[in-house]
Short mmCIF file of the C-alpha atoms (twelve columns), coordinates in Angstrom:
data_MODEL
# 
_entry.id   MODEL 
# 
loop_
_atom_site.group_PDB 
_atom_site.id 
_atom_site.type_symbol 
_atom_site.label_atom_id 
_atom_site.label_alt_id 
_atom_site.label_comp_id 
_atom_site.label_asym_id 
_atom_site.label_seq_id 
_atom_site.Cartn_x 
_atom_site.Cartn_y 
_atom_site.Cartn_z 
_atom_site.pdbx_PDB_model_num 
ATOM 1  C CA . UNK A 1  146.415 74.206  14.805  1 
ATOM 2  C CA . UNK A 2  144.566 77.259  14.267  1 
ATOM 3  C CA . UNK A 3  147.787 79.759  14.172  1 
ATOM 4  C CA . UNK A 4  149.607 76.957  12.032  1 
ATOM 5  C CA . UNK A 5  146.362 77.671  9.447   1 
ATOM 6  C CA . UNK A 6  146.052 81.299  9.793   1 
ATOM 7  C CA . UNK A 7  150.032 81.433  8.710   1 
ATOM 8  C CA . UNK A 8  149.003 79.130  5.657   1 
ATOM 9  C CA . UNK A 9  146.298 81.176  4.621   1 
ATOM 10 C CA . UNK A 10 147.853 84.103  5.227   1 
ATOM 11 C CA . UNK A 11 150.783 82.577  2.405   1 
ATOM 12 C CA . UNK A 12 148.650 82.082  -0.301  1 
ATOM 13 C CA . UNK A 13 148.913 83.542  -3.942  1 
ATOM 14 C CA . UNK A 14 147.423 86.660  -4.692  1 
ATOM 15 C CA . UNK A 15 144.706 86.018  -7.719  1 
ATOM 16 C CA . UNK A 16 145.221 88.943  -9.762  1 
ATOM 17 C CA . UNK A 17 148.512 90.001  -11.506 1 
ATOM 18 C CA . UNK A 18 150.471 93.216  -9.904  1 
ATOM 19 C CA . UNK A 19 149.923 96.451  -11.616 1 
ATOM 20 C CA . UNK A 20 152.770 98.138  -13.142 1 
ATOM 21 C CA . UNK A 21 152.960 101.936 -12.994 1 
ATOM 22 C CA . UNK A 22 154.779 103.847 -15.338 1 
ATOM 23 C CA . UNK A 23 156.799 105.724 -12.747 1 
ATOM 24 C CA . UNK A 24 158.205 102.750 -11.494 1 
ATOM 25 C CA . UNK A 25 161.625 102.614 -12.127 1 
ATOM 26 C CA . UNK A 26 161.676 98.409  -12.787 1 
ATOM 27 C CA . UNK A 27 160.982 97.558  -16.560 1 
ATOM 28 C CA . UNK A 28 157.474 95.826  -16.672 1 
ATOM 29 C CA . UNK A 29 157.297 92.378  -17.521 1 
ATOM 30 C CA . UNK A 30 157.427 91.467  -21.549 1 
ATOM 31 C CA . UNK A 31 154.948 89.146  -22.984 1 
ATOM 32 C CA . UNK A 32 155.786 86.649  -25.004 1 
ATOM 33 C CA . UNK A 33 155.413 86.912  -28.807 1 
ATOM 34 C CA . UNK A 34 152.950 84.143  -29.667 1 
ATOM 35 C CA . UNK A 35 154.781 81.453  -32.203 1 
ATOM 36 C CA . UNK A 36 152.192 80.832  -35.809 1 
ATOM 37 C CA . UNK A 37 153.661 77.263  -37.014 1 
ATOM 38 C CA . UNK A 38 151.982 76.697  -40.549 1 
ATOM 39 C CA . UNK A 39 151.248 72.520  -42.089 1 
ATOM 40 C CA . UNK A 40 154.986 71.836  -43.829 1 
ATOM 41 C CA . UNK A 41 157.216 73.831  -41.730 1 
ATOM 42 C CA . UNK A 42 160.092 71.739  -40.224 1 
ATOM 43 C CA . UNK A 43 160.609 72.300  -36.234 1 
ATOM 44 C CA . UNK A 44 163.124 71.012  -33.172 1 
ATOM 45 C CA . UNK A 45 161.315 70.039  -29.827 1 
ATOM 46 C CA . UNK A 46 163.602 69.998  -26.540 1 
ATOM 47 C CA . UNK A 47 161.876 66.664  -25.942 1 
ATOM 48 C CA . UNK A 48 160.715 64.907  -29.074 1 
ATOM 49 C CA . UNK A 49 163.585 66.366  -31.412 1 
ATOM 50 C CA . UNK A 50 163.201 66.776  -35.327 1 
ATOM 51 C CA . UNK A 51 159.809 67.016  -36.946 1 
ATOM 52 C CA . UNK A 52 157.607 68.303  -39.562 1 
ATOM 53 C CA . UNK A 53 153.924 70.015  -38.522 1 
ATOM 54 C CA . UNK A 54 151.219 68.059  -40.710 1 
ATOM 55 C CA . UNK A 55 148.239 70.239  -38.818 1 
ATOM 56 C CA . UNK A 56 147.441 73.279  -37.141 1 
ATOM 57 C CA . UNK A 57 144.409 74.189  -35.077 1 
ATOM 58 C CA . UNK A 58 144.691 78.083  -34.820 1 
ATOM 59 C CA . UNK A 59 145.991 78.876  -31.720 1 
ATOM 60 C CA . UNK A 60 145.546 75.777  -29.716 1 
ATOM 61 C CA . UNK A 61 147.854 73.356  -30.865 1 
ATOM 62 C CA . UNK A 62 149.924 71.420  -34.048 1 
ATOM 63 C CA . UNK A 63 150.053 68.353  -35.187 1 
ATOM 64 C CA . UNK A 64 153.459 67.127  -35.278 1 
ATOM 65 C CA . UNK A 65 154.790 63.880  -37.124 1 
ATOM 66 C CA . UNK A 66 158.415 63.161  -35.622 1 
ATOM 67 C CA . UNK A 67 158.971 59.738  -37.568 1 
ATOM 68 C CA . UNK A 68 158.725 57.605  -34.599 1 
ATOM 69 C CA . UNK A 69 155.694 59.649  -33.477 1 
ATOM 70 C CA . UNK A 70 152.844 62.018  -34.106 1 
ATOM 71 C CA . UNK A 71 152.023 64.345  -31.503 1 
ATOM 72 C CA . UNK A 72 150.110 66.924  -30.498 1 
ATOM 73 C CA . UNK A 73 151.892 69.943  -29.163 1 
ATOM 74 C CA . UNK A 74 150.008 72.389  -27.293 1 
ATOM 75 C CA . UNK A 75 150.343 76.156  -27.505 1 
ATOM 76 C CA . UNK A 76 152.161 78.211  -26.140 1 
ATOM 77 C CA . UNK A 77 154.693 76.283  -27.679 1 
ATOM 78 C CA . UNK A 78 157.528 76.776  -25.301 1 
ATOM 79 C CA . UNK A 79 159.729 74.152  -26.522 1 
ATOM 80 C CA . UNK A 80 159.303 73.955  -29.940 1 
ATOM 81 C CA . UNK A 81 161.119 76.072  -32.311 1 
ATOM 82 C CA . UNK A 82 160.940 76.549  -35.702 1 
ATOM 83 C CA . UNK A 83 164.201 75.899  -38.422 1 
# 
């Protein structure tokens, strides 16, 4: 048991992110643009489909009616786009 957990802990995720240098010749990752959605504007969801944003709290999350349900979609927004 105690090679087994010395392998496992030896496997674990490092806690910071890696630093890029700009000599590297590999393109550093992009960060996403952050998506603003504003009370009226008409949006698709992957999962919910059509809908219309009735609130906004400023960067956390919007209020989204999609007639057969209001929810609350959290930022980042990844699957919500607007039309």
């Amino acid at each position: 048991m105690g090679r087994r957990w010395r392998t496992l802990g030896a496997m674990t995720k490092p806690a910071a992110q890696k630093r890029h240098l700009p000599t590297s010749p590999f393109k550093a990752a992009v960060t996403p643009i952050p998506k603003h959605f504003a009370a009226g504007d008409q949006v698709a969801h992957d999962m919910y489909g059509l809908g219309r944003v009735t609130e906004t709290e400023e960067g956390i999350a919007a209020l989204v009616d999609f007639g057969s349900a209001r929810m609350r979609i959290l930022s980042p927004y990844t699957k919500m786009f607007k039309l």
